[in-house]
N, C-alpha and C positions, 0 to 999 in steps of 0.2 A: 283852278285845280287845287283840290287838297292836297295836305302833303301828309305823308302816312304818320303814325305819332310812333312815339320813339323809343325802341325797345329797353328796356330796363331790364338791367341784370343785378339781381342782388350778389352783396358781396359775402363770402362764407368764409369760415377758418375752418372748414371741417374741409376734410379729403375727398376729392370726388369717388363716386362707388366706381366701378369700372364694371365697364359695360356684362359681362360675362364671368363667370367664376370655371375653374378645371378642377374636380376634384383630386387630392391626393392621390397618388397613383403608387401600387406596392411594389416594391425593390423586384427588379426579373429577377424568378428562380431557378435555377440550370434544372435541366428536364434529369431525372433520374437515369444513370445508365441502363442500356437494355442489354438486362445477360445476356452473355451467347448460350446458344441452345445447347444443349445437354447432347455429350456424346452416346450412343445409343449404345446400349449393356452388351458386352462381348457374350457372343452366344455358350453358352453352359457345354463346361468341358464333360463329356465321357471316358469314363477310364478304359483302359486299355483291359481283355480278358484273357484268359486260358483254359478257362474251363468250359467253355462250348462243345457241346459234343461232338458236333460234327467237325470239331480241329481233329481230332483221332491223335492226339500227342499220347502218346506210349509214355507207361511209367516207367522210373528209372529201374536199371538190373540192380538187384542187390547183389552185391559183391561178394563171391563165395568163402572169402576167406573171413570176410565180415560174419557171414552167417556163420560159418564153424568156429568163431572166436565169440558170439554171442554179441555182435554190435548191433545196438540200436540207435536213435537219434535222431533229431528233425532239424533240415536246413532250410533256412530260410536264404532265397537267392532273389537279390533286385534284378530286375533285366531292362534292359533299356531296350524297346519295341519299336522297329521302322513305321513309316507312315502304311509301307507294305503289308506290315505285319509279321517282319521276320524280327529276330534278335538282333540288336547289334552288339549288344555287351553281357555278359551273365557275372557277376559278381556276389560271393558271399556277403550276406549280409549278418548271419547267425550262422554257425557253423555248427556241426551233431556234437562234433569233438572227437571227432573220427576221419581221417584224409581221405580214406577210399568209399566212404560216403558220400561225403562233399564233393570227391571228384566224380562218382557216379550220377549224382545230383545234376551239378554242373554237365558233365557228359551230355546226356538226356535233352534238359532244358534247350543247351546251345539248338536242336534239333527239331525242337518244335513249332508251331506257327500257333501266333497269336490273333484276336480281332485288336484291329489297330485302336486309339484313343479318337477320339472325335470333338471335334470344336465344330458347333453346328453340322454342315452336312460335309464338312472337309477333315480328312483324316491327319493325323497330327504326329509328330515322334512323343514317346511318353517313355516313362517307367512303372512295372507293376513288382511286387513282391508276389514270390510261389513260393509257397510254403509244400514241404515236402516228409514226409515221417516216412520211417525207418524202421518197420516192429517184426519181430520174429514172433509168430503165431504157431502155436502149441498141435 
């Protein structure tokens, strides 16, 4: 029987390669935060009115003692409008310069009915300004 012949291995100073290489691999990036979604636009407010015709609000009386002393003058009254549509506050905001104007003003207004404010299709408490004149006509 032969005998097999005999493996020879040379001798190296170099490195062995290794079997397989991994290539570099890049640093994990944290994922971007995901904004939270955008709160949806409050529905667009509607101001509150007075001058609808069908409110039927009466003008204020001119005060007779005003007309036979020659007062004239415009007030301006803020009012604060229920979600109903009534007043709930009437406050000078411009005054004629005259008390028994302003109070006639005031008087008035307190008794009128307003269209309420509106934020989308729900009615709202608001305030509007009414402007009011005062003219003795010839």
């Amino acid at each position: 029987m032969q005998t097999p012949p005999p493996v020879l291995a040379a001798a190296s100073n170099a490195p062995a390669a290794p079997a397989f290489a991994v290539a570099p691999q890049p640093e994990p990036v944290a994922a971007p935060p995901v904004p939270a979604p955008a709160p949806a636009p409050a529905p667009a407010v509607v101001a509150a009115r007075f001058d609808a015709d069908y409110l039927q609000n009466p003008r204020p009386t001119y005060p007779p003692l005003s007309r036979r002393q020659g007062e004239e003058g415009k007030v301006v009254l803020r009012v604060r409008v229920s979600r109903d549509g009534l007043p709930l506050a009437v406050d000078i905001k411009q005054s004629s310069g005259f008390a028994r104007l302003d109070d006639a003003a005031r008087s008035a207004v307190e008794r009128w009915r307003f269209v309420p404010a509106r934020q989308g299709e729900q009615a709202i408490e608001s305030s509007v300004l009414v402007p009011l004149n005062f003219t003795l006509s010839n």
